[in-house]
VEXDREN-2710 file (C-alpha; in Angstrom, 1 decimal):
% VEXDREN-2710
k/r/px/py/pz
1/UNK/8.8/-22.2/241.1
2/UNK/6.8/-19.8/238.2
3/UNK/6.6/-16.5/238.6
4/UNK/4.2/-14.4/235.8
5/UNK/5.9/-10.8/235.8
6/UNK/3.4/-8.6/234.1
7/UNK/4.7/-5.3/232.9
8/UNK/1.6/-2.6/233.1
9/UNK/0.1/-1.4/230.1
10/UNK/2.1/-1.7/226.7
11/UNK/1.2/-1.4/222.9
12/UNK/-2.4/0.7/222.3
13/UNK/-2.0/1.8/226.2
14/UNK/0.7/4.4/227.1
15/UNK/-0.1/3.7/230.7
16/UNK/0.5/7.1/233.1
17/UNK/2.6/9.6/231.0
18/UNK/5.2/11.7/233.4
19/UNK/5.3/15.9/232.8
20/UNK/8.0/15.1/230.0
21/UNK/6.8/12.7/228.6
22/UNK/8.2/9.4/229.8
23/UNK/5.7/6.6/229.3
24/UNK/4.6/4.4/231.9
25/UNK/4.5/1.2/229.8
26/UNK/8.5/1.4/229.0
27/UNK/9.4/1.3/232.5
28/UNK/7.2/-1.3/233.5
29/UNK/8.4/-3.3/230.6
30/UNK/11.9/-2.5/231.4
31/UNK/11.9/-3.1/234.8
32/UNK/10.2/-6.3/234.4
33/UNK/12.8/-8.3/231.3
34/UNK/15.2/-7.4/234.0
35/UNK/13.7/-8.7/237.6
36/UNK/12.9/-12.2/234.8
37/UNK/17.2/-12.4/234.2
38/UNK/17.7/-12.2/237.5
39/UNK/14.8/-14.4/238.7
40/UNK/16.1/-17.0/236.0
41/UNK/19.6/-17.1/237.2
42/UNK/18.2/-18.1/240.7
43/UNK/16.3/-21.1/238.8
44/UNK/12.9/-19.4/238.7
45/UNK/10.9/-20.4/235.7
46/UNK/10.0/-16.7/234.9
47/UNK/7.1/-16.2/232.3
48/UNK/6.0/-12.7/231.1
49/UNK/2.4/-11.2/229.5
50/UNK/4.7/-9.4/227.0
51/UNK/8.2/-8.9/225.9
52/UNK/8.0/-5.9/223.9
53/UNK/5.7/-2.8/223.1
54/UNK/3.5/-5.4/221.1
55/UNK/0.7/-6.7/222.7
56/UNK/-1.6/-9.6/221.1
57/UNK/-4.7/-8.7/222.2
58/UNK/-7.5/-6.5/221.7
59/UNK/-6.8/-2.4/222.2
60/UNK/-9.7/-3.1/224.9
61/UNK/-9.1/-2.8/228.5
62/UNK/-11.2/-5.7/229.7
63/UNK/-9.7/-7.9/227.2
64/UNK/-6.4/-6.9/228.1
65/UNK/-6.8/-7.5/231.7
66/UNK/-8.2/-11.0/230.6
67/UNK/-5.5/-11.9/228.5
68/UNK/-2.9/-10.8/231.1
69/UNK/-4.9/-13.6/234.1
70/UNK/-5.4/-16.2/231.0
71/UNK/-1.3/-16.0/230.4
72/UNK/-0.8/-16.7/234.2
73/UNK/-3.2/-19.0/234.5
74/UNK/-2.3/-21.1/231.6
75/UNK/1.1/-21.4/232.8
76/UNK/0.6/-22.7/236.4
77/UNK/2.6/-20.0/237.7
78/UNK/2.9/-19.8/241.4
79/UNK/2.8/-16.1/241.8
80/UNK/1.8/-13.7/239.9
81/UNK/3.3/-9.5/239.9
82/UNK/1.9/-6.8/237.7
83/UNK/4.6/-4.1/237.9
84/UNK/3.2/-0.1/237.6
85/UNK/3.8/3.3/238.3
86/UNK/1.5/5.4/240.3
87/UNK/0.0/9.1/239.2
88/UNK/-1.9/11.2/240.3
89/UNK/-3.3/14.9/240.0
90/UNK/-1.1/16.2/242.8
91/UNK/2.2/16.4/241.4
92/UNK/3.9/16.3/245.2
93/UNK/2.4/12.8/245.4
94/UNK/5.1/10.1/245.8
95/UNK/6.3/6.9/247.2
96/UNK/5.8/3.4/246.8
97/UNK/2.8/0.8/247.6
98/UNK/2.1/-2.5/247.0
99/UNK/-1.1/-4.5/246.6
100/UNK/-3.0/-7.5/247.0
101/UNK/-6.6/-8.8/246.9
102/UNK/-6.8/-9.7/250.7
103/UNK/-5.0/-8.9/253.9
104/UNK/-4.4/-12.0/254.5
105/UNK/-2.7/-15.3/252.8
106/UNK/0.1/-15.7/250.1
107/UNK/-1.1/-13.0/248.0
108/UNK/-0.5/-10.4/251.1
109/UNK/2.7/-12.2/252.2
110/UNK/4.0/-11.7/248.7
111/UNK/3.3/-7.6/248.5
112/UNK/4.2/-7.1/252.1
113/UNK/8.3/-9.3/250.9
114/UNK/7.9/-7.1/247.3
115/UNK/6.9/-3.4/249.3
116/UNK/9.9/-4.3/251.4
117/UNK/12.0/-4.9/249.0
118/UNK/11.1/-2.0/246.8
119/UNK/10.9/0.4/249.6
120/UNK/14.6/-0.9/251.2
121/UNK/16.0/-0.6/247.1
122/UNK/14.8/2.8/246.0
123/UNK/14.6/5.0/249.3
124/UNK/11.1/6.8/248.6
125/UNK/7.9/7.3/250.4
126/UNK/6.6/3.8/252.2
127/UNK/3.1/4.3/251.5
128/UNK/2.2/0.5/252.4
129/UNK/0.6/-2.7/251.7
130/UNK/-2.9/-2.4/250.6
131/UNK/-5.9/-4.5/249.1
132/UNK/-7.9/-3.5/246.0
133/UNK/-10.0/-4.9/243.7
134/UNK/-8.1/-4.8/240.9
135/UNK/-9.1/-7.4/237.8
136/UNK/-5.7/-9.1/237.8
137/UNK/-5.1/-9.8/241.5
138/UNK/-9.1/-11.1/241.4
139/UNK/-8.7/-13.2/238.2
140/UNK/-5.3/-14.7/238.6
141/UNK/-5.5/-18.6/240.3
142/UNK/-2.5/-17.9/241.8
143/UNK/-1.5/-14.8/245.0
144/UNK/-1.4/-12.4/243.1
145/UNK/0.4/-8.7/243.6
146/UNK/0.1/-5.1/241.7
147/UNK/3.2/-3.1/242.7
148/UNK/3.4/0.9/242.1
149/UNK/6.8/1.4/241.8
150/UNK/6.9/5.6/242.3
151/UNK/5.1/8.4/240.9
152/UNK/5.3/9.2/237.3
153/UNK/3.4/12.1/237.9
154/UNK/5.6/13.6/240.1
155/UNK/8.8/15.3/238.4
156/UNK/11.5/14.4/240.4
157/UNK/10.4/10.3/240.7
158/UNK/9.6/10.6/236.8
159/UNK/13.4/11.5/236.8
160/UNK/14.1/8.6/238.6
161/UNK/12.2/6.2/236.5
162/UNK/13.2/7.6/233.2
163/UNK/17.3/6.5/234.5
164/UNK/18.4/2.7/233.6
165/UNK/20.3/2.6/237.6
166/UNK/17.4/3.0/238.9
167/UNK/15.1/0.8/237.1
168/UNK/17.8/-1.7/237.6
169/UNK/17.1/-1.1/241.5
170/UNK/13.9/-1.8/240.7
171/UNK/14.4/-5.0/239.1
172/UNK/16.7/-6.3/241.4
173/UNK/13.8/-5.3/244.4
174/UNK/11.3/-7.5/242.8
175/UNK/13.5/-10.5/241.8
176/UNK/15.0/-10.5/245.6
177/UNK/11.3/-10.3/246.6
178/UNK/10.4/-13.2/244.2
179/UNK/13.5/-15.5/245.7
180/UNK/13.0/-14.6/249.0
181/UNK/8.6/-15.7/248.3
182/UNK/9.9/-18.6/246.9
183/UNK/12.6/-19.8/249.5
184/UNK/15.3/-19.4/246.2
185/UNK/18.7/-17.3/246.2
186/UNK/19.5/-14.5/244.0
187/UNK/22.5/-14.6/242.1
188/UNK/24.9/-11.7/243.2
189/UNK/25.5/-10.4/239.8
190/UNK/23.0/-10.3/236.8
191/UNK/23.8/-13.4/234.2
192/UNK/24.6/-12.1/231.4
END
C-alpha cells in the first residue's frame, strides 16, 4: 500500500492567494505532511512530491505537473491525491469537490471515499465528485484524485484554512479516506 500525497503548488507558485493573504501552497503542504503521519501510522508507505516550500523543478507549469506524475510514477504508488483549494471570482463561492479522470474505476472510487470523508470532517458545501482533465489525474499510472479542499477565495473558508484545527480535520479526512481505499485502519491518535 503507496500512496503519493501531492501538496498543490509550492516554491515559484503561490497557488490561489485568499483576500488576506493566506497562500494556497502552505495549506496544501500542511495539510498533506499531516494526512502522510497519520497514513504511516496505519502502515501506508506514504511518499510526497515535496516536503517543504522548495521545489526541484523548473518555475514552469508543465514541467511541474511532469515532475509531480514522474514522482508517483517512479515510486509504484497505488494511488495518487493532489490536495488544493478552490477560488474563484465570486467571493460567496464555497464547498468542497473532489475529482477524478473518469466516472468510473479506482480513480472515481477513490474521490467519491476522499469527497466523503472531506465533506463528513469539515461541514461545508458538498459540491460533488467530478471528472476533469487535469494533467496529474491523466499522467499518473496509478487512480489518481485532485481534491479542493474549500474556497480560498471566499473569506470565511479562507478563515478556516488559515487555522491548524481545521487543517488537521483536513488531514485526518484524507488519511481515513486513504485507509478506508486501501482496506487499512487509522490509528486513533496521530503518532507522534
Amino acid at each position: 500500500m503507496r500512496v503519493c500525497l501531492d501538496p498543490g503548488h509550492g516554491g515559484y507558485d503561490p497557488g490561489a492567494v485568499g483576500p488576506t493573504g493566506l497562500k494556497e501552497k502552505e495549506v496544501t503542504l500542511a495539510v498533506a505532511i499531516e494526512a502522510g503521519v497519520f497514513l504511516q501510522g496505519a502502515g501506508v508507505d506514504v511518499v510526497l512530491t515535496r516536503t517543504s516550500d522548495r521545489v526541484p523543478w523548473p518555475a514552469e507549469v508543465n514541467q511541474d505537473l511532469a515532475a509531480r506524475c514522474k514522482i508517483a510514477n517512479r515510486a509504484r504508488a497505488d494511488l495518487f491525491v493532489s490536495i488544493h483549494c478552490n477560488s474563484a471570482t465570486n467571493p460567496v463561492a464555497r464547498g468542497t469537490e473532489t475529482y477524478s479522470f473518469s466516472a468510473t474505476g479506482r480513480g472515481a472510487e477513490a474521490a467519491k471515499i476522499v469527497q466523503a470523508k472531506l465533506v463528513g470532517a469539515l461541514g461545508l458545501r458538498d459540491r460533488g465528485v467530478k471528472t476533469a482533465n487535469f494533467y496529474v489525474l491523466r499522467h499518473t499510472n496509478m487512480p489518481a484524485v485532485l481534491t479542493e479542499l474549500a474556497f480560498i477565495s471566499n473569506p470565511d473558508e479562507e478563515q478556516l484554512l488559515r487555522q491548524p484545527g481545521f487543517r488537521s480535520k483536513a488531514a485526518r479526512a484524507i488519511a481515513e479516506a486513504v485507509a478506508d481505499y486501501f482496506g487499512a485502519t487509522l490509528p486513533d491518535t496521530k503518532p507522534t
